[in-house]
C-alpha positions as CSV (number, residue, x, y, z in Angstrom):
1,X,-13.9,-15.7,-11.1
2,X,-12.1,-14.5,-8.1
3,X,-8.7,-12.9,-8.1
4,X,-6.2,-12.9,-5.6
5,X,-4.4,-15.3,-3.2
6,X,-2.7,-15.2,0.1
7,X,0.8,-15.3,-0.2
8,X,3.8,-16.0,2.5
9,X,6.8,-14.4,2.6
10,X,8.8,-13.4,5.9
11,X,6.3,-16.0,7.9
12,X,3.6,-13.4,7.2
13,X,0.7,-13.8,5.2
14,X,-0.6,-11.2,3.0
15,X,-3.7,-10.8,0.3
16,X,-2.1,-10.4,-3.5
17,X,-4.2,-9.3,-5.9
18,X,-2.5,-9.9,-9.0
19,X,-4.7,-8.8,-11.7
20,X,-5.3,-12.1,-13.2
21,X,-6.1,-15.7,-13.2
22,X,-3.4,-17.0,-15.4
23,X,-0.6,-14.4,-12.9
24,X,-2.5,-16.2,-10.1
25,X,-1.5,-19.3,-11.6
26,X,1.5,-18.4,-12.2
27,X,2.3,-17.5,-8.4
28,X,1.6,-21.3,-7.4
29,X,5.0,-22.2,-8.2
30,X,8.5,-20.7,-8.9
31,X,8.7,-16.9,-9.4
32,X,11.8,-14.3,-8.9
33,X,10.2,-13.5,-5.1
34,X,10.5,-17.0,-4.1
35,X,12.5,-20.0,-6.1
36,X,10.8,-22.7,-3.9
37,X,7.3,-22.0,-4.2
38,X,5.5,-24.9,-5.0
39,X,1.9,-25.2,-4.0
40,X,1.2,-28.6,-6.5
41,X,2.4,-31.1,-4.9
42,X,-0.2,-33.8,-6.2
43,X,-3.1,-34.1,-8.5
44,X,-5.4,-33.1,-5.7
45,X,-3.9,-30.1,-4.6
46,X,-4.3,-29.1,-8.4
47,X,-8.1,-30.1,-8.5
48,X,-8.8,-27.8,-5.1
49,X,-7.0,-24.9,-6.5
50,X,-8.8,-25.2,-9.9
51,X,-12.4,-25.6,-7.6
52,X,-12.0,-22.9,-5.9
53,X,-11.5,-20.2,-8.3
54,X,-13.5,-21.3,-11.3
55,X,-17.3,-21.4,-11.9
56,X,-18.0,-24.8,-12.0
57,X,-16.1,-28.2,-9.9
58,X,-13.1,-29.6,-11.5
59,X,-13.4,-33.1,-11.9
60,X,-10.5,-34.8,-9.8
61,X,-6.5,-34.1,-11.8
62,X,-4.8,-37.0,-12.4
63,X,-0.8,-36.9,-13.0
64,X,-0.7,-35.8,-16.4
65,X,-3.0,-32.8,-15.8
66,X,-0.8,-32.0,-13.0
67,X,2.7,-32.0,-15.2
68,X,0.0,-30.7,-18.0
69,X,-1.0,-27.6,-15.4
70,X,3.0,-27.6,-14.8
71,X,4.3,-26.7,-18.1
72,X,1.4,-23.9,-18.6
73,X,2.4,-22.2,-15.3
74,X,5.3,-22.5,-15.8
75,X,5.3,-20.7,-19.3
76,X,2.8,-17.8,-17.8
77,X,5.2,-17.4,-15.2
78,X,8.5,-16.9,-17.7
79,X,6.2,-14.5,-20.0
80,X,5.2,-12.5,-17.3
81,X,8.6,-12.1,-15.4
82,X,9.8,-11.2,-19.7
83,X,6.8,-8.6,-20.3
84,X,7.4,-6.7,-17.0
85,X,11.3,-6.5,-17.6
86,X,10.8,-5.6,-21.6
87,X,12.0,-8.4,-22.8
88,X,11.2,-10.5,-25.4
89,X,8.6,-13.7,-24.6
90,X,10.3,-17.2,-25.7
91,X,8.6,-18.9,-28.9
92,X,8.2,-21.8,-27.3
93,X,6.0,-20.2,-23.8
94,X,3.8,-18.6,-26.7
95,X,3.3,-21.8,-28.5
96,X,2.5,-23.8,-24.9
97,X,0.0,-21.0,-23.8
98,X,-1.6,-20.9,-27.1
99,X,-1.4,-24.3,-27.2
100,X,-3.8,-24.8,-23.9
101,X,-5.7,-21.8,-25.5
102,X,-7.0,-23.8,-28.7
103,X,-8.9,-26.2,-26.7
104,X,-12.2,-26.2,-25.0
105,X,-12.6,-23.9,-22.3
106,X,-15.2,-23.7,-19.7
107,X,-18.0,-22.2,-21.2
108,X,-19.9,-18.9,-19.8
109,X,-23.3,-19.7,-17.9
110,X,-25.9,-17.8,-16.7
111,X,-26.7,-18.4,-12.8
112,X,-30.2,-19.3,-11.2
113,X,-31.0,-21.7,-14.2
114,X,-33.7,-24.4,-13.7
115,X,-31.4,-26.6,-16.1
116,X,-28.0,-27.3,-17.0
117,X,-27.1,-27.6,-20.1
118,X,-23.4,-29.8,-20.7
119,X,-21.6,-31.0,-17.8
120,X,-22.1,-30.6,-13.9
121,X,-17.6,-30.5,-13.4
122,X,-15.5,-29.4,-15.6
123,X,-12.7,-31.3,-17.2
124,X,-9.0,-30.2,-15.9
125,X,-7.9,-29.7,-19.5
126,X,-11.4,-27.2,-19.5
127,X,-10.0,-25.3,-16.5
128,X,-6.6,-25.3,-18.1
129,X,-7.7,-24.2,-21.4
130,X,-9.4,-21.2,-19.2
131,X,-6.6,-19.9,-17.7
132,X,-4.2,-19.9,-21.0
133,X,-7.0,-17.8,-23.0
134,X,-6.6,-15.4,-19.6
135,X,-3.4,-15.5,-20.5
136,X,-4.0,-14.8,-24.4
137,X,-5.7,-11.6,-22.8
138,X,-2.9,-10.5,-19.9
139,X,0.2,-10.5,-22.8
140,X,-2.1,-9.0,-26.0
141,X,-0.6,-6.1,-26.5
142,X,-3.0,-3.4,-24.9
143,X,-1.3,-5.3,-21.9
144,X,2.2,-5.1,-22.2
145,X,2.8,-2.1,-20.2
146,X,0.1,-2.8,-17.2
147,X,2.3,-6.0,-16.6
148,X,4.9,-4.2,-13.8
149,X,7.4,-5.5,-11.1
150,X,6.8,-3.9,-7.4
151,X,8.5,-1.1,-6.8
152,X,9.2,-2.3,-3.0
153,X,12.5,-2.5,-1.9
154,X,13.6,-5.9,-2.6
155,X,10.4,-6.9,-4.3
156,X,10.4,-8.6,-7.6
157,X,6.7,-9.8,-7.6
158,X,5.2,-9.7,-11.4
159,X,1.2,-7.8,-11.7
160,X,-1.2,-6.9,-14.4
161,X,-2.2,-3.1,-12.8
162,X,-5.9,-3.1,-13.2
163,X,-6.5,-0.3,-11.9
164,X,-8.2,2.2,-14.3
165,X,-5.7,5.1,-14.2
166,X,-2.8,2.9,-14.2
167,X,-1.0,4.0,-11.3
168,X,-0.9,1.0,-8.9
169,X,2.9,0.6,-8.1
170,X,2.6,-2.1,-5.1
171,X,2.3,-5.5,-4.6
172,X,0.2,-5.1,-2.0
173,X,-0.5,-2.1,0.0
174,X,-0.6,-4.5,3.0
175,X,3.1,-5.2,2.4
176,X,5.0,-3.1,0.2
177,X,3.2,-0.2,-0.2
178,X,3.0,0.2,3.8
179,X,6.7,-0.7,4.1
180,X,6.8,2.4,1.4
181,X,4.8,4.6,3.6
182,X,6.6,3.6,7.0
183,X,10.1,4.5,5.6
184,X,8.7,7.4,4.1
185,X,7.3,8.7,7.6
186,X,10.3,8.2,9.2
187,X,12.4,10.1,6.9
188,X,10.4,12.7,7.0
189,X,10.8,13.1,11.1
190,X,14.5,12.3,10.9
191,X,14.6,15.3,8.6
192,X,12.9,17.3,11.3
């Protein structure tokens, strides 16, 4: 499944690779960086978000899967914002995630099959169900201290730092991490 969205902030657009599904889901509404993010406007834009990253169609949201899809972003985004600051998740984000966890899921599939076994689109509780058990894996403890705020000025965007040595400190090295380096350049010839 892909990773990764484009984000807008400043009236610039820039690639963030969060580390997960469920933090990508997350970053389609509310978060610290931007209050007024909403990208869900209405069932559709739901079931085209929910295409594009996972294996297999979605079959079209209707209004409860989009307050459904709601309440579980909503509670990955409130964990994550916790886990990065130390704090302690909310009983009732656990129970919501878990929840969306216990149900069906999208099950794995081999490509370049002559048949297909099950169903041709997947369900938007299926898609849902997906991204909570990504969830289940981004808070498990082994987690807890990859989950990190940017350490950009002014930056308060949440990631899982995949990276194997555990190092990455940026957002995005097309935003924050070169804002880092250009201030850092310049300090360096003003010191001169």
């Amino acid at each position: 499944m892909p990773i990764g969205q484009w984000l807008s902030t400043d009236g610039r657009a820039w690639w963030f690779d969060s580390g997960s599904l469920a933090l990508d889901f997350a970053y389609t509404g509310a978060m610290p960086d931007d209050a007024a993010r909403e990208t869900f406007h209405s069932p559709a834009e739901l079931t085209t978000w929910l295409s594009e990253r996972l294996p297999l169609p979605v079959s079209p949201a209707r209004s409860r899967d989009l307050l459904d899809a709601k309440a579980l972003r909503d509670a990955v985004a409130r964990l994550a914002v916790e886990a990065s600051g130390g704090g302690d998740a909310r009983t009732g984000d656990i129970d919501t995630i878990n929840l969306f966890a216990a149900t069906p899921d999208i099950p794995p599939a081999l490509a370049g099959a002559t048949r297909q076994a099950g169903r041709s689109l997947a369900s938007v509780p299926q898609a849902l169900s997906t991204i909570a058990r990504d969830a289940v894996g981004v808070f498990a403890p082994g987690n807890r201290q990859r989950i990190r705020v940017c350490a950009g000025e002014d930056c308060s965007i949440v990631y899982l730092d995949t990276s194997r040595a555990g190092s990455r400190r940026w957002c995005s090295m097309q935003r924050c991490g070169n804002r880092s380096k250009v201030r850092a350049h310049r300090a360096r010839l003003a010191a001169r």
